[in-house]
KEDREN-355020 format. One record per residue (C-alpha): x, y, z; chain. Coordinates in nm, 2 decimals. Layout:
N
     c1     c2     c3 chain
      X      Y      Z     A
...
This chain:
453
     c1     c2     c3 chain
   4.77  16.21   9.58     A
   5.05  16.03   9.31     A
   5.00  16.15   9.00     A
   4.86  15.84   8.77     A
   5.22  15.64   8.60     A
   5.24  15.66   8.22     A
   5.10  15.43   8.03     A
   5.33  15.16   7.90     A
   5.45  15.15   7.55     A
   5.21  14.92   7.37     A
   5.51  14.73   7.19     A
   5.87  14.69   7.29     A
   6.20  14.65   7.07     A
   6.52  14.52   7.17     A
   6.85  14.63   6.98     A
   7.15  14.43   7.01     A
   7.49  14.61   6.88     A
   7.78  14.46   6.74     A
   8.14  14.60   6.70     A
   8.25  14.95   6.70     A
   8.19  15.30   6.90     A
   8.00  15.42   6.57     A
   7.81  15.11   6.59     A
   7.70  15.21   6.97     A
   7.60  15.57   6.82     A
   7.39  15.46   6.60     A
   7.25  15.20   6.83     A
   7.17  15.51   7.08     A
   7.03  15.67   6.75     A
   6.79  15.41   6.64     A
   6.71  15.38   7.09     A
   6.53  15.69   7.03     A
   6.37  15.67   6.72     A
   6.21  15.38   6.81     A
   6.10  15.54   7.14     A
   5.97  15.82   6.87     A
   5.76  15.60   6.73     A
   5.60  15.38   7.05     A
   5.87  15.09   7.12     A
   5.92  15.10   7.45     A
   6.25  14.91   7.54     A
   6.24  14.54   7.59     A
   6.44  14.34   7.87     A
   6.58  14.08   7.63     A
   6.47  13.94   7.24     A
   6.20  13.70   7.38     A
   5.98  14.01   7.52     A
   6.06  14.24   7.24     A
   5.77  14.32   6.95     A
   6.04  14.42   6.75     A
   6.43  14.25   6.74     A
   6.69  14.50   6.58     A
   7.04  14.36   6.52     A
   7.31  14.67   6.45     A
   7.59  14.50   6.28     A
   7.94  14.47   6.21     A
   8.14  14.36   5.88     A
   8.54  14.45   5.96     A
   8.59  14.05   6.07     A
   8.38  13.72   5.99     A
   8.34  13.65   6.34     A
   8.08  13.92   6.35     A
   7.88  13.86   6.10     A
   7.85  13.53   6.18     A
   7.72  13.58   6.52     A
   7.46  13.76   6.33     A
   7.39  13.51   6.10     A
   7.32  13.28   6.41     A
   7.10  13.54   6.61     A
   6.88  13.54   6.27     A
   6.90  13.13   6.27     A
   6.75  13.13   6.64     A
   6.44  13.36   6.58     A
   6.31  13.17   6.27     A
   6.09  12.88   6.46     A
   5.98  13.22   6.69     A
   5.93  13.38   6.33     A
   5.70  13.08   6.24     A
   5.50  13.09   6.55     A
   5.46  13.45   6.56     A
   5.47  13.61   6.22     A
   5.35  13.95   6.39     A
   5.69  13.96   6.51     A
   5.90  14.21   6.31     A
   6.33  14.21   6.30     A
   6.50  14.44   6.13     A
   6.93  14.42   6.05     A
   7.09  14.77   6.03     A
   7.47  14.90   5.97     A
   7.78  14.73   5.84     A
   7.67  14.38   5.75     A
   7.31  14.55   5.59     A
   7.43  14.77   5.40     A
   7.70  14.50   5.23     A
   7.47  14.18   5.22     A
   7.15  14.37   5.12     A
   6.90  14.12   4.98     A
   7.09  13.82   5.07     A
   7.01  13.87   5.44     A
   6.64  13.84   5.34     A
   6.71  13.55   5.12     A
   6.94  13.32   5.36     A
   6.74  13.47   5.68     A
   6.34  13.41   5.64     A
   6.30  13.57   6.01     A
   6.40  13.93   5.89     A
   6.15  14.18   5.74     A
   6.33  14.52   5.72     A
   6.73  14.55   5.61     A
   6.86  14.91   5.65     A
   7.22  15.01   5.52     A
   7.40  15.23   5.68     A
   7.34  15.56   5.45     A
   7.00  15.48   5.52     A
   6.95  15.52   5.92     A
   6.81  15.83   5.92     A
   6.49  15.72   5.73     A
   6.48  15.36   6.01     A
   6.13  15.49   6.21     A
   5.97  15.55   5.88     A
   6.08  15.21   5.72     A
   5.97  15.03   6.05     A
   5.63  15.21   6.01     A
   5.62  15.09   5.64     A
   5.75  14.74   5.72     A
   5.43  14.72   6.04     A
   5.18  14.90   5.79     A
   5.25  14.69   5.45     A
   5.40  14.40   5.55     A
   5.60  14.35   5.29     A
   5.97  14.28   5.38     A
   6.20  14.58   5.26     A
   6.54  14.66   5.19     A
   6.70  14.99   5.19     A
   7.05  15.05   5.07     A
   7.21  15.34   4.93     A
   7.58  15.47   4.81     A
   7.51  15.80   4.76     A
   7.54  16.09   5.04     A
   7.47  16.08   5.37     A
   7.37  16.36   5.63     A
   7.43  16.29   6.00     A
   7.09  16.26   6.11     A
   6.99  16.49   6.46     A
   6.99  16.27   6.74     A
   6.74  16.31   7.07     A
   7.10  16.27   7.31     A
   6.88  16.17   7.60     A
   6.89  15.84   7.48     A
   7.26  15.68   7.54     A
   7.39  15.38   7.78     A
   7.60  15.65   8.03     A
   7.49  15.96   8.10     A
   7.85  16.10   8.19     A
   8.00  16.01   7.80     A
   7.84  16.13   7.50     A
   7.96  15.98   7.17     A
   7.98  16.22   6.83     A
   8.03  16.15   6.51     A
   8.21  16.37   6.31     A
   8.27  16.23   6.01     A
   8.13  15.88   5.79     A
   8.37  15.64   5.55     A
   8.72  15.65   5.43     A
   8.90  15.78   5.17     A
   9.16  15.50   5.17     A
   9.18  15.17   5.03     A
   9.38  14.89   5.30     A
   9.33  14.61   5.12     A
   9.21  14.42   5.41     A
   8.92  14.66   5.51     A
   8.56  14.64   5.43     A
   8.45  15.00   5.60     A
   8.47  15.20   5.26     A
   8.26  14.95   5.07     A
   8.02  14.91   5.37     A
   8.02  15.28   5.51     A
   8.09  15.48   5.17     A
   8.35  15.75   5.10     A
   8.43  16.01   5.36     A
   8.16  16.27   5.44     A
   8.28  16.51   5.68     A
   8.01  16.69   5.91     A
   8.01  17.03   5.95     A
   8.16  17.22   6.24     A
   7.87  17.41   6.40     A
   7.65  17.05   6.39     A
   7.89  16.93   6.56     A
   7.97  17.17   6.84     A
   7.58  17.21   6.85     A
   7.57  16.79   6.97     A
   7.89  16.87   7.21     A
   7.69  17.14   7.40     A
   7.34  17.00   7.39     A
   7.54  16.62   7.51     A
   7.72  16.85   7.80     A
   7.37  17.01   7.86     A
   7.29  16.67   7.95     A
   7.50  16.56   8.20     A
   7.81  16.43   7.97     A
   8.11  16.51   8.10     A
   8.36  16.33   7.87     A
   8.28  16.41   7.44     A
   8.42  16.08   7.23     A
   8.49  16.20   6.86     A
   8.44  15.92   6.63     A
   8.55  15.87   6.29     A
   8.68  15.59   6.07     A
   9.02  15.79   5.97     A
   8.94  16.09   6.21     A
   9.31  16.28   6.14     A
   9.16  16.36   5.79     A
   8.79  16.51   5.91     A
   8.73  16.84   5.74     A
   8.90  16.74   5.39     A
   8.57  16.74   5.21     A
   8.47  17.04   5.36     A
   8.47  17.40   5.23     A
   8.80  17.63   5.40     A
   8.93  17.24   5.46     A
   8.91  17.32   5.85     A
   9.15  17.05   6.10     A
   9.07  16.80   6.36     A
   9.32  17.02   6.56     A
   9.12  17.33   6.53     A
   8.76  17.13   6.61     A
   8.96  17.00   6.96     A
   9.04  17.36   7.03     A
   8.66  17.48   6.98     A
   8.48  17.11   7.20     A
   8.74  17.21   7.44     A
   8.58  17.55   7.50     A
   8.21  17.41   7.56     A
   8.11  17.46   7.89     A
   8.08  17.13   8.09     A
   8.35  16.92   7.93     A
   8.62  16.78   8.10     A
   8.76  16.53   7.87     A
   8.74  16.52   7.53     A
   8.90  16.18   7.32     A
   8.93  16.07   6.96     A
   8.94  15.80   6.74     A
   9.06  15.65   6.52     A
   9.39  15.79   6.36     A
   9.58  15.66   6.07     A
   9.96  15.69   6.10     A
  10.00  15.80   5.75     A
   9.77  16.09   5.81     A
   9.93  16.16   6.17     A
  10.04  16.57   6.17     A
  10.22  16.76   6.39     A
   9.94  17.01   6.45     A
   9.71  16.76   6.57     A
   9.98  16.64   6.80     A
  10.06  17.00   6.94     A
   9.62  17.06   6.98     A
   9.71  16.78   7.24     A
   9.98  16.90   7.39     A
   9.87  17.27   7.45     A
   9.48  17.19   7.55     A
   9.43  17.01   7.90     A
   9.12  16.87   7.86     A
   9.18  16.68   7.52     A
   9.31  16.34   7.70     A
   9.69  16.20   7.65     A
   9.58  15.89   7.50     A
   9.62  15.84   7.10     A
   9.49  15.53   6.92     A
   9.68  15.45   6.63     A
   9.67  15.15   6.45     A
  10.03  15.01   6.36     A
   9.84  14.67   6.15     A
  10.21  14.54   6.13     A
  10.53  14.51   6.19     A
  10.70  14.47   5.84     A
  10.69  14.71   5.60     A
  10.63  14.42   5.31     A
  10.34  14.35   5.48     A
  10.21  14.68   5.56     A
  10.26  14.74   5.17     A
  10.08  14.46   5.08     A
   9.80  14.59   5.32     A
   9.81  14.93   5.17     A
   9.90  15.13   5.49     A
  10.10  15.40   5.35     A
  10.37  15.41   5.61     A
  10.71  15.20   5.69     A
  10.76  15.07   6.04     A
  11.05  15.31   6.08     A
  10.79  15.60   6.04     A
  10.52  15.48   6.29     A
  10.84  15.43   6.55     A
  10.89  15.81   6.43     A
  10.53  15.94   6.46     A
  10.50  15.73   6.81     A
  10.83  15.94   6.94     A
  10.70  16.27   6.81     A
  10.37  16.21   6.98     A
  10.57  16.13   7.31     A
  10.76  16.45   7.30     A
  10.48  16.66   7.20     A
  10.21  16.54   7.48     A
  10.34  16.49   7.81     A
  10.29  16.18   7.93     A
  10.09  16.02   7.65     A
  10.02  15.66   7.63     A
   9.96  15.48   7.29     A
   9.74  15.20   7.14     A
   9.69  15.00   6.83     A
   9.55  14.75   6.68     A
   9.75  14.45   6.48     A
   9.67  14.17   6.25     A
   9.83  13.82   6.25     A
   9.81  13.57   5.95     A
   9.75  13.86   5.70     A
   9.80  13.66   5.35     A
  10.12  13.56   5.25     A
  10.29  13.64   5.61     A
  10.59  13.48   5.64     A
  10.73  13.36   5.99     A
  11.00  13.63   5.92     A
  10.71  13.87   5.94     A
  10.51  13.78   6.20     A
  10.88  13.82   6.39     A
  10.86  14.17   6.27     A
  10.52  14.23   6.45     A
  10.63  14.05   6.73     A
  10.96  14.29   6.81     A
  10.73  14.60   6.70     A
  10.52  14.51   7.05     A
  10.82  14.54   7.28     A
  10.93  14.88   7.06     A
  10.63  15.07   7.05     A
  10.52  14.99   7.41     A
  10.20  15.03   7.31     A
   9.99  15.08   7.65     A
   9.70  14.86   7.51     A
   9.67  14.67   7.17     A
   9.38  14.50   6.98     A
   9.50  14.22   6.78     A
   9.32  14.01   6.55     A
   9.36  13.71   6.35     A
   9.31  13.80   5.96     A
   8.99  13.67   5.82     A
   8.88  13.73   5.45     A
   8.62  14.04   5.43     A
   8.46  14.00   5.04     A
   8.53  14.26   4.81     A
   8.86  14.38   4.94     A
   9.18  14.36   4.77     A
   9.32  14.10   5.00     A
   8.99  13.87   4.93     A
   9.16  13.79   4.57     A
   9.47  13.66   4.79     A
   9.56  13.31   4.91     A
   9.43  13.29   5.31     A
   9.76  13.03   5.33     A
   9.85  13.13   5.71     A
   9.68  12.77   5.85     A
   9.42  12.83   6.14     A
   9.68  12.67   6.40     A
   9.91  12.89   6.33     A
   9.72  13.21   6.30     A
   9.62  13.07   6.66     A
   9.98  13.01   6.78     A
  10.08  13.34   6.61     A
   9.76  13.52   6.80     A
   9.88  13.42   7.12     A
  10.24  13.48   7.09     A
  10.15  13.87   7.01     A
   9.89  13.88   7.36     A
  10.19  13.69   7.57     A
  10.41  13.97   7.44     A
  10.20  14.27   7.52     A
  10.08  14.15   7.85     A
  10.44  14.18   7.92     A
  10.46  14.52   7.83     A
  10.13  14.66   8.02     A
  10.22  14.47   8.33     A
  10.58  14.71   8.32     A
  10.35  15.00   8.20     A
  10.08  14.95   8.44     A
  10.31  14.85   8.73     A
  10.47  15.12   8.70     A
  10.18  15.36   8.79     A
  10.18  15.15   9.17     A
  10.22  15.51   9.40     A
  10.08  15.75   9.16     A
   9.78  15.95   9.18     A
   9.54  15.93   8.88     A
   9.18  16.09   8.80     A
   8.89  15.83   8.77     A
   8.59  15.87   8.59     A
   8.35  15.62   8.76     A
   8.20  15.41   8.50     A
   8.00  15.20   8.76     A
   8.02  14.85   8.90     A
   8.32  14.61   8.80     A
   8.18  14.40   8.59     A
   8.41  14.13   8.81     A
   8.32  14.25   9.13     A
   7.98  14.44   9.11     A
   8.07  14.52   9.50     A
   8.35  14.78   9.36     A
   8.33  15.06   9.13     A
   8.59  15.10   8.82     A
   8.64  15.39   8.56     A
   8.88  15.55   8.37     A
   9.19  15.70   8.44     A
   9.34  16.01   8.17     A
   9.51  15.77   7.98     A
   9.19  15.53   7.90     A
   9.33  15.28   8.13     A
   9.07  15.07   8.36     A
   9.07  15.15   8.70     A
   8.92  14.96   8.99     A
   8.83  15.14   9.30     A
   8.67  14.97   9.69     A
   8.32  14.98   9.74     A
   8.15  15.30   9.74     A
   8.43  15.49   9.59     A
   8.24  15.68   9.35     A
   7.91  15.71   9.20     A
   7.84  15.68   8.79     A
   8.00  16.05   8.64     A
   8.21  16.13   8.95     A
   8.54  16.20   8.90     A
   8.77  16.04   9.20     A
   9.13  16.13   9.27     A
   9.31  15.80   9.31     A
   9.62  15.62   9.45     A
   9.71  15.35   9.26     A
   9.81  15.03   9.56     A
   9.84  14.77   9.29     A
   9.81  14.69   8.89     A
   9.78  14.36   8.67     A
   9.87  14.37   8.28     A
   9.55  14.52   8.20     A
   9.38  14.68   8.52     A
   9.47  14.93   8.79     A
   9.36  14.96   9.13     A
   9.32  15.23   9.34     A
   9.24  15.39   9.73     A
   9.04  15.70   9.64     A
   9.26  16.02   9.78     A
   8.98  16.27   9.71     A
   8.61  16.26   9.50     A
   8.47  16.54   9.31     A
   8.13  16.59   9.10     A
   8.05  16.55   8.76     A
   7.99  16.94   8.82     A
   8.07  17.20   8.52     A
   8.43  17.23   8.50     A
């Protein structure tokens, strides 16, 4: 006889994230915590008991989608004041009580030095009623995290450090995620085993400016040295980082690459622009001759690396001489994938006090001239791969063709494989038949577990 099913959860919450890998932690974080506490999960915002929005402040277009998610629940808010919504992260901890004051729907805002102490504050909100905000500057202390709970069972996510130490005038992270705290090594390898423990084959280290991680720590230990001790835990096979500031870029790290095989050839490291007037203007730290510098060291040092960035178009004050800048940097750096983003103004930075005199049109026109120009360079990149034979880590479906399966390749780049390639977790040894500017595809040569390396 079947043993009787669980009992459902007696309420339900549904968590929408916005923005970065951090962001998709501490959505995986607040997953469980909420499971802790009796939310079971919800299929979508109109069955949930409880509607958490994890937000994002780096660009306006973030927050605003937000601000409209919060717009759409107030008439639900009005018909069913039982329901409770909470806002965590970025946008939280920088708005504070001005989310409660422009949105009426919300009941619980949670800053981001405050999410280990969300299933209590949900408990308060339910038990009180009163609507709450909790924000904080002060320190924060990576809370422990139940890893069960995270979107792909074959990638486990770990932060390793919280905030910056720098100052780009353009960038709202150390106002909303505080100075750097750096977590401590043995907490950290402790996450890596029990994530590999698991089933996660491939560790992500996250960390706003992750070259510096271990500066505000005791014996000031190195990112390189915490790649050489993740790459001994049993059950890892690839192990990636980011994000890494050029002006903290060092040698050592670059050799750790090099010299461990498991630490994939694939560095992200944002370049912002192409000028160095601009790039003092924004703070950076480095000249465009020394990223072109640090981008050939890092080629020399890893075999067969492959680079990425993210740039910024219309930055205030950007001249069409400038933007040129920017636009020869793409074809320079040959940069295998590159974010790029038109400037918006981000209140309480030092480029917030500037004139935003770069017209909408031509931030547009500006936009598209920089995407034109590295599509150009990943079709010669990618095209260039037609013949080889490249490791997949099966992701799942293509999200364009469900029917076929795609993954990763070493070098983070998207691969496509036929139908029945490769389950979720396997790794498949590919030939690559044909490539587009931003995706491979591949005729599996060989398939292998996710078994312990």
């Amino acid at each position: 006889m079947d043993a009787p099913a669980p009992p459902a959860p007696a309420k339900r919450v549904w968590i929408e994230t916005f923005g970065c890998q951090t962001n998709l932690l501490d959505g995986e974080f607040a997953r469980g915590e909420m499971d802790r506490i009796g939310y079971g999960p919800a299929a979508g915002p109109e069955e949930a008991d409880l509607v958490v929005f994890n937000t994002c402040s780096v660009r306006a277009h973030a927050e605003d989608r937000v601000w409209s998610r919060l717009g759409a629940l107030r008439e639900r808010k009005r018909r069913d004041p039982s329901l409770l919504v909470a806002v965590l992260g970025c946008m939280a901890q920088r708005e504070g009580e001005e989310i409660l004051r422009r949105a009426p729907a919300v009941d619980l805002v949670v800053g981001t030095r405050r999410l280990a102490d969300l299933a209590r504050l949900v408990r308060e909100t339910e038990e009180t009623g009163r609507r709450l905000v909790a924000v904080r500057t002060g320190d924060f202390a990576e809370p422990v995290r139940d890893v069960a709970y995270r979107a792909e069972r074959h990638r486990g996510w770990v932060s390793i450090m919280r905030g910056c130490a720098h100052r780009c005038s353009f960038c709202v992270v150390p106002s909303a995620r505080g100075p750097q705290t750096d977590r401590d090594e043995e907490s950290i390898l402790d996450e890596a085993r029990r994530l590999a423990d698991d089933g996660a084959t491939e560790i992500f280290l996250l960390g706003q400016n992750i070259n510096t991680w271990g500066a505000t720590l005791p014996g000031r230990p190195t990112l390189a040295g915490l790649l050489r001790r993740v790459h001994e835990v049993p059950g890892v096979r690839r192990i990636r980082f980011l994000t890494s500031n050029p002006m903290d870029l060092e040698s050592g790290l670059l050799e750790a690459m090099g010299a461990l095989p498991r630490v994939m050839p694939y560095l992200h490291f944002p370049a912002q622009h192409g000028s160095d007037a601009v790039l003092r203007r924004m703070g950076r730290g480095y000249t465009r001759a020394r990223y072109l510098e640090l981008a050939a060291e890092a080629r020399a040092t890893v075999p067969g690396i492959e680079l990425a960035t993210d740039l910024i178009v219309g930055f205030p004050g950007e001249t069409g001489e400038e933007f040129a800048e920017t636009l020869s940097l793409v074809a320079e750096a040959r940069w295998t994938m590159a974010f790029v983003f038109q400037y918006s103004v981000r209140p309480g930075t030092r480029a917030a006090a500037w004139p935003d005199d770069v017209p909408p049109e031509e931030k547009s026109r500006r936009h598209r001239a920089v995407l034109d120009a590295q599509e150009a360079v990943e079709r010669r990149i990618l095209g260039a791969r037609v013949g080889t034979e490249v490791e997949v880590l099966v992701d799942g479906p293509s999200s364009r063709d469900p029917s076929r399966m795609a993954g990763r390749s070493a070098h983070h780049q998207r691969v496509v494989l036929p139908p029945g390639a490769g389950s979720p977790g396997e790794f498949v040894r590919a030939r690559v038949v044909s490539a587009t500017a931003r995706v491979l595809h591949g005729e599996p040569v060989a398939r292998a577990t996710a078994a312990r390396a």
